[in-house]
C-alpha positions as CSV (number, residue, x, y, z in Angstrom):
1,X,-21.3,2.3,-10.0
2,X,-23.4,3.7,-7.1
3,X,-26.6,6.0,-8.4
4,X,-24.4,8.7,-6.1
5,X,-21.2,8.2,-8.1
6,X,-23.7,8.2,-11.2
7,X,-25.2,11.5,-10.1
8,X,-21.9,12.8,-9.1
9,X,-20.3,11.8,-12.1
10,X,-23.4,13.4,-14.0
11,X,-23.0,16.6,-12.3
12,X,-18.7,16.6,-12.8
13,X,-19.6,15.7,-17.1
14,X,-21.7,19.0,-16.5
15,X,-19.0,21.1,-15.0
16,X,-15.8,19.9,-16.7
17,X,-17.2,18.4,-19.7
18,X,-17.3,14.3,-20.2
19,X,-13.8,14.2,-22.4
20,X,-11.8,15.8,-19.3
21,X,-13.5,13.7,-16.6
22,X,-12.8,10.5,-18.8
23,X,-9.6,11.6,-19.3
24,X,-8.5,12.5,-15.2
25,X,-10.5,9.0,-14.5
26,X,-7.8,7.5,-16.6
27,X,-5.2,8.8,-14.8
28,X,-5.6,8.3,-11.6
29,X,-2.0,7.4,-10.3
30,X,-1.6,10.8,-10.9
31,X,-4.3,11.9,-8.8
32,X,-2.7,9.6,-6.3
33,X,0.4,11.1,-6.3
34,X,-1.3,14.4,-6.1
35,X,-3.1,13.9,-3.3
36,X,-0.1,12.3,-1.5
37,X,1.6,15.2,-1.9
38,X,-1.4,18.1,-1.4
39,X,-4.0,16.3,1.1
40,X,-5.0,19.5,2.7
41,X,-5.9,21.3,-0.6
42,X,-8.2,18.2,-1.5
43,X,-9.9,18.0,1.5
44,X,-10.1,21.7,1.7
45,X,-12.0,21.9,-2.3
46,X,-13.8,18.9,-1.2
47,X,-15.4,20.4,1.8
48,X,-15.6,24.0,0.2
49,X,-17.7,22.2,-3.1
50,X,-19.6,20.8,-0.6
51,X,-20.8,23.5,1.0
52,X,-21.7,25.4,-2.9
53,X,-25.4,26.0,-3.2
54,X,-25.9,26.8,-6.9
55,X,-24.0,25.3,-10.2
56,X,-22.5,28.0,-11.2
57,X,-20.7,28.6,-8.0
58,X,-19.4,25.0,-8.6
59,X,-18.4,25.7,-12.1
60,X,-16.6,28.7,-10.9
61,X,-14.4,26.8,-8.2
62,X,-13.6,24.4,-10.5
63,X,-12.6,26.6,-13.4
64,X,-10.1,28.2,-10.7
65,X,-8.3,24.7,-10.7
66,X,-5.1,23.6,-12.3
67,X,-5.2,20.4,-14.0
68,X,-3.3,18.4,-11.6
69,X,-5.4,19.7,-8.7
70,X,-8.9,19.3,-10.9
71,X,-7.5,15.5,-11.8
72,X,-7.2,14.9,-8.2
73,X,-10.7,16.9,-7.3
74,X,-12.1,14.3,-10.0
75,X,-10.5,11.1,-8.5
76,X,-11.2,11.2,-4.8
77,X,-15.0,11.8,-5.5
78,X,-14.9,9.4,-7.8
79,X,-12.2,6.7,-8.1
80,X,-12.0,4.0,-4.9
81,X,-7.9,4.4,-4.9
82,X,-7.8,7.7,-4.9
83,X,-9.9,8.2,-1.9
84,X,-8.0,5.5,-0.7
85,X,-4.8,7.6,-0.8
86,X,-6.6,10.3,1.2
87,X,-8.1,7.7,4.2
88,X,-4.5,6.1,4.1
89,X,-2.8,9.9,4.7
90,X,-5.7,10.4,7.4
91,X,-4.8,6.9,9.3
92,X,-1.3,8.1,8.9
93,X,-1.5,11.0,10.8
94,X,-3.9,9.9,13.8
95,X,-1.1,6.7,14.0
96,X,1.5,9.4,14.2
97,X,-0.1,11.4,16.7
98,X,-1.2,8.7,18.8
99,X,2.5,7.7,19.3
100,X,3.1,10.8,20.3
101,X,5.3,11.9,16.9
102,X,4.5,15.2,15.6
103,X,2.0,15.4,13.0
104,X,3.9,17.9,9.5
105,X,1.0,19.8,8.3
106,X,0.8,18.2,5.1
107,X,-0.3,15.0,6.6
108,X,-2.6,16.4,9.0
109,X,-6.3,15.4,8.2
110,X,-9.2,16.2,10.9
């Protein structure tokens, strides 16, 4: 593990508590699947979490999560596959609208 997926993962055990991050690690298919199916809710939280200045601002976002959506939150920042799932829906999207095919808005990723 990188010492920023360490810290990361430090700062997720502070937020969620190490038995639910253990536990969403553990199942990360369904993360996958979530993300498949909800990319632009992920990269929306990701990008919002991001731009969170204090802990308890983050602790508050992520309390507002369901427990599908705070698996997949857990996954993509810290599980290779699902991250994975979210470049593959990105590539998928610029390959559809590079042959001209409209992009759904589910798929769309900037």
């Amino acid at each position: 593990m990188t010492e920023d997926r360490k810290r990361l993962r430090e700062e997720l055990v502070e937020l969620l508590g190490e038995d639910k991050v253990r536990l969403f690690i553990t199942q990360e298919i369904l993360a996958q699947r979530f993300i498949q199916k909800h990319p632009i809710e992920i990269r929306k939280a990701l990008f919002r979490f991001k731009s969170l200045k204090t802990l308890e601002e983050q602790r508050a976002m992520v309390e507002g999560f369901d427990e599908p959506m705070a698996r997949a939150f857990v996954c993509s920042l810290l599980c290779g596959s699902a991250s994975a799932a979210l470049l593959d829906i990105a590539v998928g999207a610029l390959e559809d609208r590079q042959a001209g095919k409209r992009v759904l808005p589910n798929r769309l990723i900037k």
